[in-house]
DSSP file (Angstrom, degrees, kcal/mol; ACC not computed):
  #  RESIDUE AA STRUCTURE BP1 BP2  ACC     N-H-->O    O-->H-N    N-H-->O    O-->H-N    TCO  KAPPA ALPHA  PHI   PSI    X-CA   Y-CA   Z-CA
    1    1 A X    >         0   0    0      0, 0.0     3,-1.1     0, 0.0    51,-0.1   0.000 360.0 360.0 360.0  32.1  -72.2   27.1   37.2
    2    2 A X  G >   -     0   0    0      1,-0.2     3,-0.7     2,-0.1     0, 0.0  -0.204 360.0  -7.2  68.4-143.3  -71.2   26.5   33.5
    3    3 A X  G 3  S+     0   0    0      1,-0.2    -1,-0.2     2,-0.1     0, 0.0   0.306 108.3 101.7 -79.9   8.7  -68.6   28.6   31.6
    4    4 A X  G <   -     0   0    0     -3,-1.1     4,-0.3     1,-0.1    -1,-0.2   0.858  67.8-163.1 -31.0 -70.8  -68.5   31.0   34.6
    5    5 A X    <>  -     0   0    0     -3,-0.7     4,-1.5     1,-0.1    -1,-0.1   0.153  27.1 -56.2  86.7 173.4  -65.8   29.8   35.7
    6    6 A X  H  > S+     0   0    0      2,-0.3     4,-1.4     1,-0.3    -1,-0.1   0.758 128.7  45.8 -59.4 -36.6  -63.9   30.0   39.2
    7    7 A X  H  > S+     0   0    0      1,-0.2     4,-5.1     2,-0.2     5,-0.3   0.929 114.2  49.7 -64.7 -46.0  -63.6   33.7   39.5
    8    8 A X  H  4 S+     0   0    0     -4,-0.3     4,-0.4     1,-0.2    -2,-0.3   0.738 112.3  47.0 -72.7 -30.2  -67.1   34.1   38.6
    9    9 A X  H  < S+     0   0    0     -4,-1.5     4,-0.5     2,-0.2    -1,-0.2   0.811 114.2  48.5 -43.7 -57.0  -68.2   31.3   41.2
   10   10 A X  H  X S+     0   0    0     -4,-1.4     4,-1.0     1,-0.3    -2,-0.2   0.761 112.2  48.1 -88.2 -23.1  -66.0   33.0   44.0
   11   11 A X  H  X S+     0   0    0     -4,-5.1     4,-0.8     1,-0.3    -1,-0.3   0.671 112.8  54.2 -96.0   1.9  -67.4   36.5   43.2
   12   12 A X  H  > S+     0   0    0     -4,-0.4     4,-2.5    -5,-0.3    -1,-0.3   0.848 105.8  43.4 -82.3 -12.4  -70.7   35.0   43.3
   13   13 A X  H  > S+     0   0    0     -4,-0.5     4,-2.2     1,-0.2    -2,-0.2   0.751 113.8  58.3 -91.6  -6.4  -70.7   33.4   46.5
   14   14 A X  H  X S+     0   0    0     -4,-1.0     4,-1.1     2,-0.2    -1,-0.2   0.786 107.9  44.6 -78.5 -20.9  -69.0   36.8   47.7
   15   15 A X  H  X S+     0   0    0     -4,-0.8     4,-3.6     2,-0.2     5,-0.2   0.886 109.8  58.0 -82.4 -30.0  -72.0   38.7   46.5
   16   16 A X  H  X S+     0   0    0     -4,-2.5     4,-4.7     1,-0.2    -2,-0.2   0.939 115.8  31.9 -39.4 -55.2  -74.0   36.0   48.2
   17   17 A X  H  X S+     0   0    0     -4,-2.2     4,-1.7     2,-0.2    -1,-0.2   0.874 112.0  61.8 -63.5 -27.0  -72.4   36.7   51.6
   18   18 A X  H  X S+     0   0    0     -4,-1.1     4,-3.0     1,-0.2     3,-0.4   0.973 115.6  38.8 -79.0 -43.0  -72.0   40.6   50.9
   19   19 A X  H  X S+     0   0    0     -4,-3.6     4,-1.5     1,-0.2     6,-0.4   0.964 108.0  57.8 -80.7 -37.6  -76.1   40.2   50.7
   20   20 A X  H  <>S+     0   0    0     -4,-4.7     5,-4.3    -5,-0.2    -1,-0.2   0.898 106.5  54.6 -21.3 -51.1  -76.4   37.8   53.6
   21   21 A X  H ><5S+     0   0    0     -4,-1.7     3,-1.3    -3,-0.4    -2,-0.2   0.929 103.3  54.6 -70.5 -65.6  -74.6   40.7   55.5
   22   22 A X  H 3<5S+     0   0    0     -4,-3.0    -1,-0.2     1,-0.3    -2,-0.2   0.850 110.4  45.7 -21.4 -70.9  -77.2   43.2   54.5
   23   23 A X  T 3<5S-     0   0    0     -4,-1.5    -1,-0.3     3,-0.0    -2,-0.3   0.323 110.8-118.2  -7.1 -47.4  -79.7   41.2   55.8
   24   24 A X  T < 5 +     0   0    0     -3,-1.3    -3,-0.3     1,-0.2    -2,-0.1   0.426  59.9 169.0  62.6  23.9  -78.1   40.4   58.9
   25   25 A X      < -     0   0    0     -5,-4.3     2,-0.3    -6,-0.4    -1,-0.2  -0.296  28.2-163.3 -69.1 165.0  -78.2   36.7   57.8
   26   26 A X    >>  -     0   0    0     -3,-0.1     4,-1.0    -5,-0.0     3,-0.8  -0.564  38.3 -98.0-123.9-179.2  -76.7   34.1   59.1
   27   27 A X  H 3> S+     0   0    0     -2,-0.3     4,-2.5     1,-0.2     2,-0.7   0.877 120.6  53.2 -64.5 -51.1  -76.2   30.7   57.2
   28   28 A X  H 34 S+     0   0    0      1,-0.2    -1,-0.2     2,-0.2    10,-0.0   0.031 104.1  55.1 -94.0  61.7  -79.0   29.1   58.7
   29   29 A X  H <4 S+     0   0    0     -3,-0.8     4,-0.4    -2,-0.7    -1,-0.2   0.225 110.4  44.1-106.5 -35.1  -81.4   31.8   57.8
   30   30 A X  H  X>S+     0   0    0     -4,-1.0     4,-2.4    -3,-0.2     5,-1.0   0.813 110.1  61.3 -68.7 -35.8  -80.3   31.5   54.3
   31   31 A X  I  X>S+     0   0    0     -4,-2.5     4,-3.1     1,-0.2     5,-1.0   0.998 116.5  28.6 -35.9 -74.5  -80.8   27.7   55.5
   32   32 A X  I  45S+     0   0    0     -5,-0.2    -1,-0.2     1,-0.2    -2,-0.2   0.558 117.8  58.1 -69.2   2.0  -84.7   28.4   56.2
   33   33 A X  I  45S+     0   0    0     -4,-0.4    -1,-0.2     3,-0.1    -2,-0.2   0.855 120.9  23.0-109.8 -44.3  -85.2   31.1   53.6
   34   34 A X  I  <5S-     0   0    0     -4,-2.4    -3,-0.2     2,-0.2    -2,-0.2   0.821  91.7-127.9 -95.6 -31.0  -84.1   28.9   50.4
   35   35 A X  I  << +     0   0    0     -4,-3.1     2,-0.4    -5,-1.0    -4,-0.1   0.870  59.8 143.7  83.0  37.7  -84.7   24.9   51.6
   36   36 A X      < -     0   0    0     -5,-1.0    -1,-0.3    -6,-0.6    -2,-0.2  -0.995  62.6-107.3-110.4 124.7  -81.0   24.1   50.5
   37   37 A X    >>  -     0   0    0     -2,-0.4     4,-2.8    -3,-0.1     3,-0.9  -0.176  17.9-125.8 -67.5 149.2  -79.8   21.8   52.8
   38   38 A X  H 3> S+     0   0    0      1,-0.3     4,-2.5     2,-0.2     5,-0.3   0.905 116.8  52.3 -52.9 -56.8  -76.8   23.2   55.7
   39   39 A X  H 3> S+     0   0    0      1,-0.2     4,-1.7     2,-0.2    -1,-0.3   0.855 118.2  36.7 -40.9 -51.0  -74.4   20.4   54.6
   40   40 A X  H <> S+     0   0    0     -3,-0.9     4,-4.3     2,-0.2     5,-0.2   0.982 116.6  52.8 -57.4 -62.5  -74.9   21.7   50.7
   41   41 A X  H  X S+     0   0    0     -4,-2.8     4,-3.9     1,-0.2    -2,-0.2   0.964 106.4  59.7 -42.6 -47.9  -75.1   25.6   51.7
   42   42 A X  H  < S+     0   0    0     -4,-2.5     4,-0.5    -5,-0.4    -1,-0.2   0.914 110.6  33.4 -38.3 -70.2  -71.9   25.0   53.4
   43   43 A X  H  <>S+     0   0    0     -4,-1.7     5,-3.0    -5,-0.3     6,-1.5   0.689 110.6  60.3 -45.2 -39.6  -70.0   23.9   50.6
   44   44 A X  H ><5S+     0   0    0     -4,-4.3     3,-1.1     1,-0.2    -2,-0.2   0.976 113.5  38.2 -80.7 -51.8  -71.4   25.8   48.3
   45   45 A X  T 3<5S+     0   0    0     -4,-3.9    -1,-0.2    -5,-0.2    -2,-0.2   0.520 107.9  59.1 -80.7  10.8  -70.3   28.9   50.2
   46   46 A X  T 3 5S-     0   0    0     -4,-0.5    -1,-0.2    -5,-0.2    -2,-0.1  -0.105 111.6-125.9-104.8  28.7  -67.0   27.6   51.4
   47   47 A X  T < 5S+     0   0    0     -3,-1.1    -3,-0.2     1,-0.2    -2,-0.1   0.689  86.0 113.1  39.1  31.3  -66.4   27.3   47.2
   48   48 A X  S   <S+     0   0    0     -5,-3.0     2,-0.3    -6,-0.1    -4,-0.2   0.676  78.7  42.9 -97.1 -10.1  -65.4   23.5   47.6
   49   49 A X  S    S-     0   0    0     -6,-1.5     2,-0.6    -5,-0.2    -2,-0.1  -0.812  87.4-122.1-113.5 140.4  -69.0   22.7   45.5
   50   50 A X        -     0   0    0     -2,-0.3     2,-0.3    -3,-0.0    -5,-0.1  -0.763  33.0-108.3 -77.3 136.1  -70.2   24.5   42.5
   51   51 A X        -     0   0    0     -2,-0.6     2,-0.2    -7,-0.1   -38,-0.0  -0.787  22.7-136.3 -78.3 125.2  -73.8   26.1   42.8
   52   52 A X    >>  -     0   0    0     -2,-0.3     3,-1.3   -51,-0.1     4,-1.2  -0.545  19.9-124.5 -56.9 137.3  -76.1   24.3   40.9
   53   53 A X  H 3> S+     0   0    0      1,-0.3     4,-1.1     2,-0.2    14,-0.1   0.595 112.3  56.3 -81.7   7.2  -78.3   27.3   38.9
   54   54 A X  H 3> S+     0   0    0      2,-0.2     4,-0.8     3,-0.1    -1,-0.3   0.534 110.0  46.0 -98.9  -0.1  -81.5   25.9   40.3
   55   55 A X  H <> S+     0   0    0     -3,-1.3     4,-3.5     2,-0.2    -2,-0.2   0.845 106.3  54.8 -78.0 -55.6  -79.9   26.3   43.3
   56   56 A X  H  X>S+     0   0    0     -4,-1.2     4,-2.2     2,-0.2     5,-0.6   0.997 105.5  57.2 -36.1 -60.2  -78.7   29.8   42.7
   57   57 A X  H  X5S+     0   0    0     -4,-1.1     4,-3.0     1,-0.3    -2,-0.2   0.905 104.8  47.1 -63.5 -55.9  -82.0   30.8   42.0
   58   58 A X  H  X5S+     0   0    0     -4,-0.8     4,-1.8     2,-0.2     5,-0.3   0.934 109.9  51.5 -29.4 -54.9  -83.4   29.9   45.0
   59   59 A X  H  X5S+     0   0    0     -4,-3.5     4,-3.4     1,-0.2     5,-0.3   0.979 114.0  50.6 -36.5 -68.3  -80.5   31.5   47.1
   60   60 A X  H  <>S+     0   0    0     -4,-2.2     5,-2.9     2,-0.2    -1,-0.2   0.893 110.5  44.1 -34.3 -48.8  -81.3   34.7   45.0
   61   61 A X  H ><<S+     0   0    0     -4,-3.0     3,-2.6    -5,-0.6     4,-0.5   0.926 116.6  47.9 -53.8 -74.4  -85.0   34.6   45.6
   62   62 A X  H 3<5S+     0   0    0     -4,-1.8    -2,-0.2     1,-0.4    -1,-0.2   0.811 114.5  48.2 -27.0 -38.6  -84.3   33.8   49.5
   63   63 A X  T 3<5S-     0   0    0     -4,-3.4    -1,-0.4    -5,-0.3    -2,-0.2   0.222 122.2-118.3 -86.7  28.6  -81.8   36.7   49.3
   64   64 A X  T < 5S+     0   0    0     -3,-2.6    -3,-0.2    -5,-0.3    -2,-0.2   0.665  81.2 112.6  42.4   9.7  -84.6   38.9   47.5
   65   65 A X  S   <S-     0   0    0     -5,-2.9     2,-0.3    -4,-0.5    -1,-0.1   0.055  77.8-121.9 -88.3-151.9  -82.7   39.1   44.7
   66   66 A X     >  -     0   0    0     -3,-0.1     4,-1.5    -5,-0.0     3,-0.1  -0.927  35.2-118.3-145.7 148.1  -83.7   37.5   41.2
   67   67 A X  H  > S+     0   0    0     -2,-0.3     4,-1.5     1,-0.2    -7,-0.1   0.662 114.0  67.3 -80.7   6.5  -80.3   35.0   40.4
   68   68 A X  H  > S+     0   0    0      1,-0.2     4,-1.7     2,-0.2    -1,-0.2   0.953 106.3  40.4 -85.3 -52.0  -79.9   37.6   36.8
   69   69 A X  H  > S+     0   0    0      2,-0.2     4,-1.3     1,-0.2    -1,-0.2   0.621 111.9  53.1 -71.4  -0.3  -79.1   40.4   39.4
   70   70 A X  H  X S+     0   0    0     -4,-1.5     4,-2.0     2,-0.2     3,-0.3   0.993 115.9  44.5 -57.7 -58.1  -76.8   37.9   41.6
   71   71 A X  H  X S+     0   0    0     -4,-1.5     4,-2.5     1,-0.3    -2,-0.2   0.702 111.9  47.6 -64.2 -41.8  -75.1   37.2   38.2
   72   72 A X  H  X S+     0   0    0     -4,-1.7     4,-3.1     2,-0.2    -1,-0.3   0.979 115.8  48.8 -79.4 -41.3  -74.8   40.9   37.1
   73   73 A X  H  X S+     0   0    0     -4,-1.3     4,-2.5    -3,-0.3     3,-0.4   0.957 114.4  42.3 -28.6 -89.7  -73.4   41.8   40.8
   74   74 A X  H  X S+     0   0    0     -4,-2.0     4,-2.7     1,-0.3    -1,-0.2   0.744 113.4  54.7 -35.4 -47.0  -71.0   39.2   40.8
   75   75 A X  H  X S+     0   0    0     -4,-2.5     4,-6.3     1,-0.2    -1,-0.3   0.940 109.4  48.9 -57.3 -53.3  -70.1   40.2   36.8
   76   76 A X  H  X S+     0   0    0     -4,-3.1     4,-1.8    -3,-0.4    -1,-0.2   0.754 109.0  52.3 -76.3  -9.8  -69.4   44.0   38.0
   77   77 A X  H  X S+     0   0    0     -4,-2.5     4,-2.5     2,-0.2    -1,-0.2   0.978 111.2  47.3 -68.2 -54.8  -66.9   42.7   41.0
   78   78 A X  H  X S+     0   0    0     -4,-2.7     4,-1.4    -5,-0.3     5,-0.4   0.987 113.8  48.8 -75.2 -70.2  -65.0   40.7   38.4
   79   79 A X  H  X S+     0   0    0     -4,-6.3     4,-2.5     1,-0.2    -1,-0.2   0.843 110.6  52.4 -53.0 -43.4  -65.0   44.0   36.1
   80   80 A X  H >X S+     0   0    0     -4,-1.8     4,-1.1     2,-0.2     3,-0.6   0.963 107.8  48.9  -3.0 -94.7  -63.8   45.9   39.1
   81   81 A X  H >X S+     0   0    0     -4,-2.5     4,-2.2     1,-0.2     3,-1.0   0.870 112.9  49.4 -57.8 -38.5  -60.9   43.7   39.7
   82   82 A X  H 3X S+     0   0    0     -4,-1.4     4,-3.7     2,-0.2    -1,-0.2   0.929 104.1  54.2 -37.5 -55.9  -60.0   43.8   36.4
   83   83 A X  H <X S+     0   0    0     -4,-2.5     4,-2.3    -3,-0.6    -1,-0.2   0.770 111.7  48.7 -56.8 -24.3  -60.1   47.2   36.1
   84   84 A X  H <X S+     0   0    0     -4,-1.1     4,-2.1    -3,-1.0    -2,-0.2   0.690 109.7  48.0 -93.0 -38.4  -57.8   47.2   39.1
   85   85 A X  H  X S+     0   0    0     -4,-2.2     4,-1.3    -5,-0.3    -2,-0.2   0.854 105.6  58.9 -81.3 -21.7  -55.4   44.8   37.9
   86   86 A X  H  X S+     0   0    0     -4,-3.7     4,-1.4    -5,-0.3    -2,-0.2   0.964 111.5  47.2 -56.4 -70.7  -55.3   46.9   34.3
   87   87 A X  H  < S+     0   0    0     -4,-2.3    -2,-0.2     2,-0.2    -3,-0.1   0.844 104.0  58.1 -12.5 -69.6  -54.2   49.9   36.9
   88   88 A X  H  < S+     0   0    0     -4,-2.1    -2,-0.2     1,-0.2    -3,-0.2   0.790 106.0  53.6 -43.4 -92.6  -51.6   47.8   38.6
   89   89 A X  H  <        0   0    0     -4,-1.3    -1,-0.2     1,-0.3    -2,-0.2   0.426 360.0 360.0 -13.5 -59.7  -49.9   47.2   35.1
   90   90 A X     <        0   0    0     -4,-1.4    -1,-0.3    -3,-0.1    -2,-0.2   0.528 360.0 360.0 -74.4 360.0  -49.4   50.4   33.8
């Protein structure tokens, strides 16, 4: 996923699940919804693979999303935790 980086990876695949959950999804709904194969999906959401971004965007679609609002989701958890770790500090 580029210059994301690992945090940005993990809070995407969380926003992934968080929308799965919505949904009521299961992994192999996301399975039938997107065409990314289980073995891949698998990986990709157990953060041992990077998501490819033509891959994202498919998830996204499947999840009804579009992958810019995956990306901005994911962006405002990671500002969140920041914001939270800023807290801690002081």
């Amino acid at each position: 996923m580029g210059n994301f980086g690992n945090d940005g990876q993990a809070a995407t695949i969380a926003e992934i699940k968080a929308q799965m959950d919505v949904l009521g999804w299961k992994q192999p709904d996301l399975v039938a919804a997107s065409g990314v194969p289980t073995s891949s999906l698998h990986r990709y959401l157990a953060g041992t693979r990077d998501i490819p971004l033509p891959v994202v965007v498919e998830i996204a679609r499947a999840l009804g999303l579009t992958h810019i609002e995956l990306f901005k989701r994911a962006q405002r958890q990671l500002d969140a935790g920041s914001s939270e770790s800023r807290t801690r500090r002081k």
